[in-house]
N, C-alpha and C positions, 0 to 999 in steps of 0.2 A: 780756689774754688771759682768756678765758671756762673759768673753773675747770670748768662743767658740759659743756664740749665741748671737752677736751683732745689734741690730735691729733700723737700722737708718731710717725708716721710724715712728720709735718713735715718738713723737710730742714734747719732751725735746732733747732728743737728736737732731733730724732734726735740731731744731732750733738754736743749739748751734754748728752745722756744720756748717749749712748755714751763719752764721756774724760773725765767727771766721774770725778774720783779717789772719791769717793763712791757708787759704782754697779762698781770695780774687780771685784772677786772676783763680781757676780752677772754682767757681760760677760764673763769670763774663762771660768766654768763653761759659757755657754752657747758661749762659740767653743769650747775642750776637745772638748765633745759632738759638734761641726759637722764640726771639722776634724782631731780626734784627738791634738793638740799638748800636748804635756805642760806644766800648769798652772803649772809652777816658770819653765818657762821662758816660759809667756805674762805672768807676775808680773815677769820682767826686760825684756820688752818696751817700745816706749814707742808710744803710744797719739796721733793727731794726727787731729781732726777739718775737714775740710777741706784735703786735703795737694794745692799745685801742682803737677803733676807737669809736666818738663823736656817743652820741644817740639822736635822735630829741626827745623820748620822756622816760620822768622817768620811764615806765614801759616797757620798750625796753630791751630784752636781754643787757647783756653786749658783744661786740662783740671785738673777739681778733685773729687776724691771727696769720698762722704760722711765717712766714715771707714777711716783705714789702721792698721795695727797693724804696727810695723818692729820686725822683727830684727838681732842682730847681724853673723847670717852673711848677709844680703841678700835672707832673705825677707820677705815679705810677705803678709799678711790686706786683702784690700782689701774693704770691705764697703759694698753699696750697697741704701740705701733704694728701692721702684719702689713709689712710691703709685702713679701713673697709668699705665699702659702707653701707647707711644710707637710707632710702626713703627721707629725705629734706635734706640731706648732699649739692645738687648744686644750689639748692636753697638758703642756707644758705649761701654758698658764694660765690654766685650771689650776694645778698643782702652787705657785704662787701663792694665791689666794689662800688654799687650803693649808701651805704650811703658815700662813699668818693665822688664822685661827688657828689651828692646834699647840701652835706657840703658844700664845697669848691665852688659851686656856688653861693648858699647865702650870702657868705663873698664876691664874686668877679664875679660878671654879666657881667663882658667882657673878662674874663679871664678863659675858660673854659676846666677844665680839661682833663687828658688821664687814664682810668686806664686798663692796663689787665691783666686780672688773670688767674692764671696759675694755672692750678687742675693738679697735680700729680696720677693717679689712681692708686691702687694696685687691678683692678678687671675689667670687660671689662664691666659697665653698658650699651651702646651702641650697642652691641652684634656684633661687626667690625671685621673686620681681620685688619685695620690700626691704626701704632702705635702711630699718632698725629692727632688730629682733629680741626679745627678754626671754630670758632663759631664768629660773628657779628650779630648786630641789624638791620633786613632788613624791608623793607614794605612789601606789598602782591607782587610784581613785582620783586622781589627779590635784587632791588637795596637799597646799602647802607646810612641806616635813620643817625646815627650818629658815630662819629668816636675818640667817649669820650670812649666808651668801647668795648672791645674782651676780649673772652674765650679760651684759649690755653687748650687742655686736652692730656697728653703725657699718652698712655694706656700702662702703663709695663709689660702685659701678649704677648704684640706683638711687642715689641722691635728686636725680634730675626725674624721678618717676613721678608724673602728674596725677599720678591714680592715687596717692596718698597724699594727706595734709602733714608735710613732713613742718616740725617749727623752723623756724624763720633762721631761728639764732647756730641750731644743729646744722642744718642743711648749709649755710655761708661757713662755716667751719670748718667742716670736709669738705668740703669746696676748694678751701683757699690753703688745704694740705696738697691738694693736688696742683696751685700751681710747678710753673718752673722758671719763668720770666720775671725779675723785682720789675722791670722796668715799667711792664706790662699789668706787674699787679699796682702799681704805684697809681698808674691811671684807670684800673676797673677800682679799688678802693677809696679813692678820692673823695674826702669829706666824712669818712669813717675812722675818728681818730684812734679808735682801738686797732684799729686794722694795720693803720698805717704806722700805729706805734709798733707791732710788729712787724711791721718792713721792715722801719728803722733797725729795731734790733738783729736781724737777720741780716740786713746790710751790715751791720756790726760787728757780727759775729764769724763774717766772711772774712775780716781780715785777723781774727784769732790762730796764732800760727798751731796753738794746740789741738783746738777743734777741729782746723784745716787737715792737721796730718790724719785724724781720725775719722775726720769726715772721709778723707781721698781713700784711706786704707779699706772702708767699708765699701764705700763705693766700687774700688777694686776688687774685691771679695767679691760680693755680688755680680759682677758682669761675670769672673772667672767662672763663678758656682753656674750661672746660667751658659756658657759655652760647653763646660763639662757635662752637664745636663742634656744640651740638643746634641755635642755630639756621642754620647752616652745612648738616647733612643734613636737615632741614627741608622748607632751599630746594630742595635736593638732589631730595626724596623727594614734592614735591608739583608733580605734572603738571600745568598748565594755570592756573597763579597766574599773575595780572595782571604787564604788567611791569613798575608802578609800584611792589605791595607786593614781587617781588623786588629792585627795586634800594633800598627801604628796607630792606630783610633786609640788602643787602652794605654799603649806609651805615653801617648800624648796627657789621656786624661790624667795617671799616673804621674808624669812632670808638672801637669797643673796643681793636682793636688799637692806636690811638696812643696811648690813654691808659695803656694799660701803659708802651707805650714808653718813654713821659714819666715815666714811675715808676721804669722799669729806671735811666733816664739818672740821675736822682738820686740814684739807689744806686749808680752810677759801674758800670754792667755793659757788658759790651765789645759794639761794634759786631754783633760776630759774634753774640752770645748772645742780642740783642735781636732778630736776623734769623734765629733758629731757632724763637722763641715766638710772633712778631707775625706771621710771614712778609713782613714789610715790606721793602721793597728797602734799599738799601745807601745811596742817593741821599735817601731820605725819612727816612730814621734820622738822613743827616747836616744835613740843612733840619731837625730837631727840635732836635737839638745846637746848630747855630747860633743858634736862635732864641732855648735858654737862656743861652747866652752873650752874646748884644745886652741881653737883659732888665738 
């Protein structure tokens, strides 16, 4: 991992920031701020990076947050990283949320849950000038239906907007998701031992050979998903290309995609997850799987 290009909006990394017992009370302060929960009781909480969440039915995604924060009384912090915006990206974890309450109602009819999630955005889907937005479930009258779930969205392109009293504690938070230099955060942080405690651990964590391969494979996912992308509208946006450099444009994309594939497979990622990033059919995911298994 490249100390000079640190990127904690990673989806291994985030997560191994976020539940380091080591970075506790500066996560705690910045959820406190977000969600108004009283700190004693986000200190008795217990903090799980990557939580399975139950599927009602066998053919259900497997679903896995970035980070959840559980309570005793059955609420929930679910919080999610969005480096890249997706067209079902808040859909999907909308969904989250929603199968945790329905879970937990099933098991318990008088005992009904809290969950809210908190979307991280690296992009301004909403097209706002503000940098936090709350979302609740209303009727047509615009009064609130129930109070099992809210949507927190903190938009990082408007952090730095003067036109709002954005808190002190929210605002330095996503701030310092956005660096990418330790060395450089090491000297804007200086004298903030929360902060620096999470240096520390991210320096730490940079020499985890587990996280490493996971951080780099993600990494590499994403750059591929983005060159597949620009040359995708490309093909898209250029009227009157030959039809031989368009079907080198879709070979290519086509090559790209199996080689993720082939990446996913070895990290043992489910059929489904692999036909959500590749868009590769169901039939050609399972001709890859075979072919490692003859090897």
């Amino acid at each position: 991992m490249d100390l000079k290009n640190i990127n904690l909006m990673n989806d291994a990394l985030f997560k191994a920031m976020m539940c380091h017992e080591n970075n506790r009370v500066l996560v705690i302060d910045f959820l406190h701020s977000v969600t108004g929960i009283d700190k004693e009781i986000l200190h008795k909480s217990t903090f799980v990076g990557g939580e399975e969440i139950s599927k009602r039915k066998l053919s259900t995604k497997k679903q896995i947050t970035d980070t959840t924060v559980l309570f005793e009384n059955k609420k929930r912090i679910i919080v999610e990283m969005n480096q890249f915006y997706k067209k079902t990206l808040f859909d999907k974890n909308a969904s989250y949320a929603f199968s945790v309450i329905i879970e937990n109602t099933y098991k318990n009819i008088e005992e009904y849950p809290k969950v809210t999630l908190i979307n991280i955005d690296n992009f301004n889907r909403f097209k706002t000038d503000r940098p936090i937005l709350y979302f609740k479930i209303r009727d047509e009258e615009g009064n609130i239906e129930t109070k099992m779930y809210e949507s927190i969205h903190l938009v990082l392109a408007n952090m730095n907007n003067s036109k709002y009293n954005i808190d002190k504690e929210i605002k330095n938070f996503a701030l310092f998701l956005k660096q990418k230099d330790l060395e450089t955060m090491k000297k804007e942080y200086e004298g903030d031992e929360r902060y620096m405690a999470a240096i520390r651990t991210v320096a730490d964590l940079t020499t985890d050979p587990n996280l490493i391969g996971y951080y780099d494979y993600e990494e590499e996912r994403e750059r591929e998903l983005r060159v597949e992308k620009f040359y995708a509208r490309k093909a898209g946006r250029e009227e009157g290309i030959k039809e031989g450099e368009q079907k080198g444009i879709q070979e290519g994309i086509n090559t790209a995609n199996i080689e993720i594939a082939k990446k996913m497979l070895l990290k043992e990622k489910s059929v489904e997850e692999i036909m959500e990033f590749t868009n590769l059919s169901f039939d050609a995911i399972e001709n890859l799987r075979k072919a490692f298994d003859n090897k």
